[in-house]
C-alpha positions as CSV (number, residue, x, y, z in Angstrom):
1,X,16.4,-10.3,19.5
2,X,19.3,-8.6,17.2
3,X,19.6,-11.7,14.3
4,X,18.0,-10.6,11.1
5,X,17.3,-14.3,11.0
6,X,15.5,-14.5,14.6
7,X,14.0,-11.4,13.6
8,X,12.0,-12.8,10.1
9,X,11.6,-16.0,11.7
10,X,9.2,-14.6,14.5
11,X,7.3,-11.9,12.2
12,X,7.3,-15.1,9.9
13,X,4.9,-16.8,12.2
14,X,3.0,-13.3,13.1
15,X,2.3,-12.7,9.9
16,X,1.0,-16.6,8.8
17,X,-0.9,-16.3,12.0
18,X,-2.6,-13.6,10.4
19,X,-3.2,-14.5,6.8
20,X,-3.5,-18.7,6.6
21,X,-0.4,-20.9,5.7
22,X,-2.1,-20.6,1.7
23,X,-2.1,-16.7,1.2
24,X,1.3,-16.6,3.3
25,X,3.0,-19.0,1.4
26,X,2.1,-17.6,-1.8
27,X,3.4,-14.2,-1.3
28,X,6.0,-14.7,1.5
29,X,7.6,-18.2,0.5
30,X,10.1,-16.4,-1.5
31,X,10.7,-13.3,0.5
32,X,13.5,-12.4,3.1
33,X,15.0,-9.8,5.2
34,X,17.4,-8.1,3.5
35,X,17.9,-5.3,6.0
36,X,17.4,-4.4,9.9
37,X,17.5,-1.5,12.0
38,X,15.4,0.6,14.0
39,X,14.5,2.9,10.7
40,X,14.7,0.5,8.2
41,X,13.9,-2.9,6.8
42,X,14.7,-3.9,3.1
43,X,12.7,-7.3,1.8
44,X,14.4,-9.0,-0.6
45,X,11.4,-10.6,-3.1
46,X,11.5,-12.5,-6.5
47,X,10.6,-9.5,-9.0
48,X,9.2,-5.8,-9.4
49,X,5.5,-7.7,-9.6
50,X,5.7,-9.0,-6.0
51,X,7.1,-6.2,-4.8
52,X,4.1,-3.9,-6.0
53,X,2.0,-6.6,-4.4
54,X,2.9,-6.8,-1.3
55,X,3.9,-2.8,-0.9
56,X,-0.2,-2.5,-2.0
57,X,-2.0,-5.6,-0.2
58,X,0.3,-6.6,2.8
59,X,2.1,-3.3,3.9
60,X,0.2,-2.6,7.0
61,X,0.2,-6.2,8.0
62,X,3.8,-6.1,7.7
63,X,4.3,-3.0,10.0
64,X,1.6,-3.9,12.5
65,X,4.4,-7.6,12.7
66,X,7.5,-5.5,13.1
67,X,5.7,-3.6,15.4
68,X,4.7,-6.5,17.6
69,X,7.5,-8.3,17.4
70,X,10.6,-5.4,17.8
71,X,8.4,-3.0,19.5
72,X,9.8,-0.6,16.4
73,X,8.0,1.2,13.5
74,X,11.0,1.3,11.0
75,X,10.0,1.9,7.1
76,X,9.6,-1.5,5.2
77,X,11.6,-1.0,1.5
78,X,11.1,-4.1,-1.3
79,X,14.4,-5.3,-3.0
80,X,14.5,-7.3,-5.8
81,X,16.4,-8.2,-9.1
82,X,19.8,-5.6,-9.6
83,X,18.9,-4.7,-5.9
84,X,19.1,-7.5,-4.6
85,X,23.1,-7.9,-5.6
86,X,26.3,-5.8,-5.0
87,X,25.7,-2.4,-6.2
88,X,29.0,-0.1,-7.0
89,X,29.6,2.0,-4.0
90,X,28.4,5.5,-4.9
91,X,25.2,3.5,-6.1
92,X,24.8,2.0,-2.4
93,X,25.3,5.1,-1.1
94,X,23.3,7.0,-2.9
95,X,20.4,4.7,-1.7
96,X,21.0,4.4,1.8
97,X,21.2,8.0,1.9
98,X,17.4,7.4,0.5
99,X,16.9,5.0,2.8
100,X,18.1,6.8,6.1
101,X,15.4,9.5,5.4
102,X,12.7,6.9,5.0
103,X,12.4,7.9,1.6
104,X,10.5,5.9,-1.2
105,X,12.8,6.9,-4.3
106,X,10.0,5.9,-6.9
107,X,7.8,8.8,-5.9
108,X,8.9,12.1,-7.7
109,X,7.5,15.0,-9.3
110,X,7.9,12.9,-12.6
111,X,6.2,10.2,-11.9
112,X,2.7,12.6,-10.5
113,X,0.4,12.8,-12.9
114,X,-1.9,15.8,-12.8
115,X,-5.3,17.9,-13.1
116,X,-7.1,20.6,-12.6
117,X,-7.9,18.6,-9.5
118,X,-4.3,18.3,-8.4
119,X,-2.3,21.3,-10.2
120,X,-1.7,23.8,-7.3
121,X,-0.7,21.4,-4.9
122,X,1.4,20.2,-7.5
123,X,2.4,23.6,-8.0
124,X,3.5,24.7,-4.2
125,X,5.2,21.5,-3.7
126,X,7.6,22.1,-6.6
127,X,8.4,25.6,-5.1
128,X,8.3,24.2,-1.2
129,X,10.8,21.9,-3.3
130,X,13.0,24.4,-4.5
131,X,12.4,26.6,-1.7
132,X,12.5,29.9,-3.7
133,X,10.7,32.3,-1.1
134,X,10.3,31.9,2.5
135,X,6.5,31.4,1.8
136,X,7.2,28.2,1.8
137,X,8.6,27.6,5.0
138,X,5.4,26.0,6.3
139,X,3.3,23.9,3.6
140,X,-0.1,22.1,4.4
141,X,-1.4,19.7,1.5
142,X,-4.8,18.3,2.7
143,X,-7.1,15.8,0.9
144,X,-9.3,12.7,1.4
145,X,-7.5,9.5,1.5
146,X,-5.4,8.0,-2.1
147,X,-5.0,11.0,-3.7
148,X,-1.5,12.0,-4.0
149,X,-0.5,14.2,-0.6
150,X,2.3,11.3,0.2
151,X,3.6,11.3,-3.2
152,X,4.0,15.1,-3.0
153,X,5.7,14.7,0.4
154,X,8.1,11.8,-1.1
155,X,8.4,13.6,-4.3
156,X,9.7,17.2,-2.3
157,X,12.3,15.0,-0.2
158,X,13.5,13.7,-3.7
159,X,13.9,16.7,-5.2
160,X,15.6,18.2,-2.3
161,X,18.0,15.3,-2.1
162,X,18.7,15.9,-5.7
163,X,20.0,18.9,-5.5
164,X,21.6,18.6,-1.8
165,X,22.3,15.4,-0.8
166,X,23.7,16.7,2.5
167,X,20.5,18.3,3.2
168,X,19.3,17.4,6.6
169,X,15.3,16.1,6.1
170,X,13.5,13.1,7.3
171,X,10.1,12.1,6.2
172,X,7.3,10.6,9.2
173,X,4.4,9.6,9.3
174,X,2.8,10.0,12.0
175,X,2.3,6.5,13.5
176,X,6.1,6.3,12.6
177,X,6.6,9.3,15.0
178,X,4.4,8.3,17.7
179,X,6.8,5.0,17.6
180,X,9.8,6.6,17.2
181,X,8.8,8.9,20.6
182,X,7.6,5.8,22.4
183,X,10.8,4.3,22.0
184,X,12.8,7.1,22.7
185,X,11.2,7.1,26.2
186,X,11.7,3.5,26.3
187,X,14.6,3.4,25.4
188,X,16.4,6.7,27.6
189,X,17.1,8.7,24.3
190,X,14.4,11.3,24.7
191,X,16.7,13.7,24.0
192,X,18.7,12.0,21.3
193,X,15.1,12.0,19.4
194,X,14.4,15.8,19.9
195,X,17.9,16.9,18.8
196,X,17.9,14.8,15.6
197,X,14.7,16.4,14.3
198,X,14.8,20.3,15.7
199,X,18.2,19.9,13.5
200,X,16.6,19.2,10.5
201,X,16.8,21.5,7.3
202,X,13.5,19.6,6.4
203,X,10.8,17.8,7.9
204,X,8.0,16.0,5.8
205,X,5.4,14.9,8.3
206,X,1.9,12.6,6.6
207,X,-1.2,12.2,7.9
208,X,-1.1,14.7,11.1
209,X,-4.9,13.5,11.8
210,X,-3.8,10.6,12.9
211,X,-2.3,11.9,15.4
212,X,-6.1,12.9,17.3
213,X,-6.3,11.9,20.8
214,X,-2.6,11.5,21.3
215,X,-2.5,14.6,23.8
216,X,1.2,13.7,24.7
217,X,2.2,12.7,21.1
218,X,0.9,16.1,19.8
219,X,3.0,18.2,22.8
220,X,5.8,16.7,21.7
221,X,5.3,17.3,17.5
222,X,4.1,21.0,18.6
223,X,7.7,21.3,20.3
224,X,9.8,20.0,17.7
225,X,7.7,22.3,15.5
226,X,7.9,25.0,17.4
227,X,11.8,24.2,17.4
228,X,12.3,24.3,13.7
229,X,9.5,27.1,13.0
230,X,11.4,29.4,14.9
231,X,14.8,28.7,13.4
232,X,13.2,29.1,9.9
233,X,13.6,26.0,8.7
234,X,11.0,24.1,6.6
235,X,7.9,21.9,7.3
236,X,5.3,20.1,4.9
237,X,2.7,18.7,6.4
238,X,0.3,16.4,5.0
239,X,-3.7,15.7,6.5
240,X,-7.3,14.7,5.6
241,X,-9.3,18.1,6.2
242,X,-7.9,21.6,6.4
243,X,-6.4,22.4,10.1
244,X,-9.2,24.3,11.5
245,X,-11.7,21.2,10.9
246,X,-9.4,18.3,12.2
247,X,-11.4,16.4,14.8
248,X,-9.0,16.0,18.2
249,X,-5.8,17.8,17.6
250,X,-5.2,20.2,20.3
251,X,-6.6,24.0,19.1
252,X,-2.9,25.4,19.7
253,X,-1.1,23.1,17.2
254,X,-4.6,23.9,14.9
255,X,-3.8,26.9,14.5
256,X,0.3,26.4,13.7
257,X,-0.9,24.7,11.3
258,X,-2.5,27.3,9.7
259,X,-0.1,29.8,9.8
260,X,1.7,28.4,6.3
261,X,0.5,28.3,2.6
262,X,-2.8,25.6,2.6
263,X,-3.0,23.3,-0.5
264,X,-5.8,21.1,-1.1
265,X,-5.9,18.0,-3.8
266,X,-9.3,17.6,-4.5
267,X,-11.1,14.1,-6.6
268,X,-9.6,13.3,-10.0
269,X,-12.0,13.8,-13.2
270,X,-12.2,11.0,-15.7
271,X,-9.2,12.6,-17.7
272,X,-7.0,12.2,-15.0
273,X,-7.8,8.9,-14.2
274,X,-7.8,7.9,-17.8
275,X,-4.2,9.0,-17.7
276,X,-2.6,7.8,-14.7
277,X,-4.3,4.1,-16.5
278,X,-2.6,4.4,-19.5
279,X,0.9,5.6,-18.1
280,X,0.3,2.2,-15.7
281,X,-0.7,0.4,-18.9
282,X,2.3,1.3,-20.3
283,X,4.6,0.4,-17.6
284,X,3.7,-2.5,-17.1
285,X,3.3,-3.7,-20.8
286,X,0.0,-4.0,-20.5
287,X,-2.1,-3.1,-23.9
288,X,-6.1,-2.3,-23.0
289,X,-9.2,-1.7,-25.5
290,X,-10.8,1.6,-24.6
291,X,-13.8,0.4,-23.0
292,X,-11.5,-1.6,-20.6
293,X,-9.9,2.2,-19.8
294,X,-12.8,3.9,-19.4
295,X,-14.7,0.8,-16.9
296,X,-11.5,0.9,-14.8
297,X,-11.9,5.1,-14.7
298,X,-15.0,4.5,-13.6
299,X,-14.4,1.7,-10.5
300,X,-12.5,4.0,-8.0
301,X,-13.2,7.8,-6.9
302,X,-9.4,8.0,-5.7
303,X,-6.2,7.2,-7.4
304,X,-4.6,4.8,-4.9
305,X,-7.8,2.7,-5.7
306,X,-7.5,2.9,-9.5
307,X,-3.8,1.9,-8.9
308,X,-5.0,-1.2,-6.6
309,X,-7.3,-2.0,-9.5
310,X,-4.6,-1.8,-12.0
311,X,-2.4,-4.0,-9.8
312,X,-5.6,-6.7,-9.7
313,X,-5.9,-6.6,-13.7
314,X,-2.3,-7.1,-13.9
315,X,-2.0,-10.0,-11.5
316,X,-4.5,-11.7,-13.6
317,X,-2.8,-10.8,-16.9
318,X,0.3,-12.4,-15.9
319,X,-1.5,-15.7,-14.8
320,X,-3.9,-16.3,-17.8
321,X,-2.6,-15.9,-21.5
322,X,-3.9,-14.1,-23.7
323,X,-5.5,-10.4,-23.9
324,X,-7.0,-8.0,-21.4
325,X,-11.3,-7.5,-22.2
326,X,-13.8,-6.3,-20.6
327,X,-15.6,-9.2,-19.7
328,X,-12.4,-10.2,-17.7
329,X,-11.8,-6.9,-16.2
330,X,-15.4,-6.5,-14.9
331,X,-15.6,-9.8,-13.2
332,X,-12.5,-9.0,-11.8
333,X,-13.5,-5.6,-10.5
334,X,-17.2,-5.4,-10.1
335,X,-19.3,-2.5,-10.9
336,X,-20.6,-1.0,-7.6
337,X,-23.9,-0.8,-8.9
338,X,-24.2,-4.4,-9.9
339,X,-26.1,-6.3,-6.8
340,X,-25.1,-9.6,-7.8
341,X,-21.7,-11.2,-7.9
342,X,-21.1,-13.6,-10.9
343,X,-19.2,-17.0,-11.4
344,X,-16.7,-15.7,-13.3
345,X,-15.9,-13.1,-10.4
346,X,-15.4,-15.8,-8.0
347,X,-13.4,-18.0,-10.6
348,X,-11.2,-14.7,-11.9
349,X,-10.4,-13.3,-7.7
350,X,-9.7,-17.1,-6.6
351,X,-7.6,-18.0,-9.1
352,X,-5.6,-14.6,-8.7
353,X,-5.5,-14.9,-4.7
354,X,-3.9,-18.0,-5.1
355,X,-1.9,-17.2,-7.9
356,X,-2.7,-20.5,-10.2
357,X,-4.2,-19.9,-14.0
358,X,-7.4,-20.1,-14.4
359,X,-7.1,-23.8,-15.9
360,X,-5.0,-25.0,-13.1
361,X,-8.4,-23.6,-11.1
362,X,-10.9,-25.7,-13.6
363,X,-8.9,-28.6,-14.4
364,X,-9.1,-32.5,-12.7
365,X,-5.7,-31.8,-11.1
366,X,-5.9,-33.3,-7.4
367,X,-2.8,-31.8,-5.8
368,X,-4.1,-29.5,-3.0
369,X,-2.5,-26.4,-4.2
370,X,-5.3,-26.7,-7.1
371,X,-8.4,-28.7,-5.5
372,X,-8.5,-26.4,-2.2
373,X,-8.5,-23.9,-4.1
374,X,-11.3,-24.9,-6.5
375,X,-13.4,-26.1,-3.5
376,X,-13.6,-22.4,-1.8
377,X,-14.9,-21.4,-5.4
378,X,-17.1,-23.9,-5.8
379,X,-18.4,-22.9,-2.1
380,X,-18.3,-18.9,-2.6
381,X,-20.8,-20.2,-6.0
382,X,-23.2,-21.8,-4.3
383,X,-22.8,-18.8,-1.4
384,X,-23.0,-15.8,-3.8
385,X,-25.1,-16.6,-6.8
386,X,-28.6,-18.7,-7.6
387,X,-26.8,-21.3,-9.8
388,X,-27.8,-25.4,-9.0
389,X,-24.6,-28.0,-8.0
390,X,-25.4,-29.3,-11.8
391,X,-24.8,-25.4,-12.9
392,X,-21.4,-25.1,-10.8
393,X,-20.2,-28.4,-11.8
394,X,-20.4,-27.5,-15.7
395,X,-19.1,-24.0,-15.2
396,X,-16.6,-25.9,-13.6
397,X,-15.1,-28.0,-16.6
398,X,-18.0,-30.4,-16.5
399,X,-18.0,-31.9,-13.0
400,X,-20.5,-33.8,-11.3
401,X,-22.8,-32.3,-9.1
402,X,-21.7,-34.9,-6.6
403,X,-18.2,-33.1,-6.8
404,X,-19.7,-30.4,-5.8
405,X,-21.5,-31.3,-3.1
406,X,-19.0,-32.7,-1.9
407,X,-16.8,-29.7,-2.1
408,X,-19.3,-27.3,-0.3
409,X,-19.4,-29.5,2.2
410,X,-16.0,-30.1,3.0
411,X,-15.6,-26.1,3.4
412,X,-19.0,-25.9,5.3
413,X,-18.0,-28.6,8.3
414,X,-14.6,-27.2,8.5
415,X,-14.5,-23.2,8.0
416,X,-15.8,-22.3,11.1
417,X,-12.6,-24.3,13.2
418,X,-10.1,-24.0,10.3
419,X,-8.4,-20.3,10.4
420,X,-6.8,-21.0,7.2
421,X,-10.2,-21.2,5.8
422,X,-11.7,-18.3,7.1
423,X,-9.1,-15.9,5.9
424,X,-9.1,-17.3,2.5
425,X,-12.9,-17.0,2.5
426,X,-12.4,-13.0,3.7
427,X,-9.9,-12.4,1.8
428,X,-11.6,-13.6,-1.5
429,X,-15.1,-12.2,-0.2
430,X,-12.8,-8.6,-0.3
431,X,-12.1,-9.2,-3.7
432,X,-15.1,-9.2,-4.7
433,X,-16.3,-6.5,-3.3
């Protein structure tokens, strides 16, 4: 299978398999494949906002289709507006040389916001970047998940390419490298694999602990490490825990791993996530009260989460008119203390996961972009909360309880053959928390 168009066809179908004709055809109608090779795949999509959203809610579904159907791991890019047309040719070049290295060009030292949380990893990455003493030969950044060690890695690559772009470095994560390996074997180019990264200048490797219980996977990194450890070039490594606690990595590449300077990012405090809000705020045009900022400070314990949330108040800004308050923002992001979910969180996530306004979702309109829609919320009410079919029916514009009844019972007989329905129903069920 080597036609782009065979190629997005097939992960097409994997990928609607997967998510129901509704959720794929709202988010993937408009999307094709740019781009294909064994490293890289560029999406084209509509604009910046789709691209956010499907680089934050549909990534790993997207590899995990590529995977299945090319039997590759390449690095999945979003293009869109000025991307998507000729570019001048040092501007292409410039980001396929981006590209090649499975770099994500957004991510820079700029663009990190930190903290007393944050600072020294910060710090150490900078002068990893600029490699100022052989200290910084070996670099281990280690924290929890979502709180910034792949933006470091992404923002060191950046900055290296900045000032070199002939410098020889190649970010991986690890599943990308256990591919990558697999298919070198597969594929009788074992040795074409080994050479390209023991020549490397620079090698940023994420998320090492996922590399536990992959005995042959790990003899092969240790190699490679060994390889470019020995020839004094440079390694930053990214994992959950510091080396010495990770949980199935073999004791001998443990303790390489220690051998280098050890940076850990530890939780954000409310001032940082009150910043990275309003820089998000501000990027996006978005203009929120400050008891709107400090609720959303408050829903995550990690910045990728706060980032998701930001991405959900913004979907729903761009549907509905009018402006962000915090009677919006907490049905759309409930408080994990609350134990109930209300009917505006179920009218707010449903209308947003479909992408329709929240009057499309109330109004008489029968077309079945808007009533299937409005029948899943109408079920998730009566599922989630205490209100009667006359309640839902009123909330709902002032329908008949019949209508509603009716509704509930359509989804009720069907849901339990109809895949569609089931994923909607997760998927919105996820949204709410």
């Amino acid at each position: 299978m080597n036609h782009k168009k065979d190629i997005w066809t097939e992960v097409s179908k994997n990928l609607k398999s997967k998510l129901g004709k509704g959720e794929f055809k709202t988010w993937f109608s408009r999307t094709s494949l740019r781009r294909f090779d064994r490293e890289i795949v560029v999406l084209g999509v509509p604009n910046k906002f789709v691209a956010n959203w499907l680089n934050d809610n549909y990534l790993i579904d997207i590899k995990k289709s590529f995977k299945k159907i090319t039997d590759l791991s390449p690095s999945i890019h979003f293009s869109y507006g000025r991307e998507g047309k000729e570019r001048a040719p040092r501007e292409a070049e410039k980001s396929e040389i981006y590209l090649k290295r499975r770099l994500d060009a957004s991510m820079t030292f700029d663009t990190f916001i930190t903290g007393d949380c944050n600072r020294f990893a910060w710090y150490t990455a900078q002068e990893a970047a600029e490699k100022k003493t052989e200290d910084y030969n070996l670099l281990y950044l280690y924290c929890t998940n979502g709180l910034g060690k792949t933006h470091l890695l992404h923002a060191i690559g950046n900055h290296r390419l900045k000032k070199n772009s002939r410098c020889r470095l190649r970010y991986l994560s690890s599943d990308a490298f256990s591919s990558d390996f697999t298919y070198s074997i597969k594929s009788d180019r074992l040795d074409d694999f080994r050479g390209e990264l023991s020549n490397l200048d620079l090698l940023l490797f994420d998320d090492i602990h996922h590399l536990a219980n992959r005995e042959k996977t790990q003899e092969e990194f240790l190699s490679i490490f060994n390889s470019l450890y020995s020839q004094k070039k440079q390694i930053v490594i990214s994992g959950d825990t510091a080396p010495n606690k990770l949980r199935d990595i073999h004791p001998e590449l443990k303790s390489r791993l220690g051998w280098g300077l050890l940076a850990e990012i530890q939780e954000p405090d409310h001032h940082l996530k009150t910043s990275v809000i309003q820089q998000k705020a501000a990027e996006h045009h978005l203009t929120l009260p400050e008891d709107v900022v400090f609720f959303l400070s408050n829903s995550s314990r990690d910045i990728k989460s706060l980032l998701k949330n930001m991405i959900r108040v913004e979907t729903v800004t761009s549907l509905n008119d009018g402006p962000v308050n915090i009677s919006m923002v907490k049905a759309l992001i409930r408080d994990k203390n609350r134990n109930e979910i209300g009917l505006e969180d179920i009218m707010t996530s449903t209308a947003g996961y479909f992408n329709i306004s929240m009057s499309d979702l109330l109004s008489n309109k029968k077309n079945r972009v808007y009533s299937y829609p409005r029948q899943l919320a109408m079920y998730l009410a009566r599922k989630h909360t205490h209100l009667s079919f006359k309640d839902i029916g009123h909330s709902f514009n002032h329908k008949d309880h019949s209508t509603v009844i009716h509704a509930i019972k359509k989804i009720e007989t069907r849901k339990d053959e109809n895949k569609e329905i089931q994923k909607d129903l997760e998927k919105i069920e996820s949204l709410l928390g």
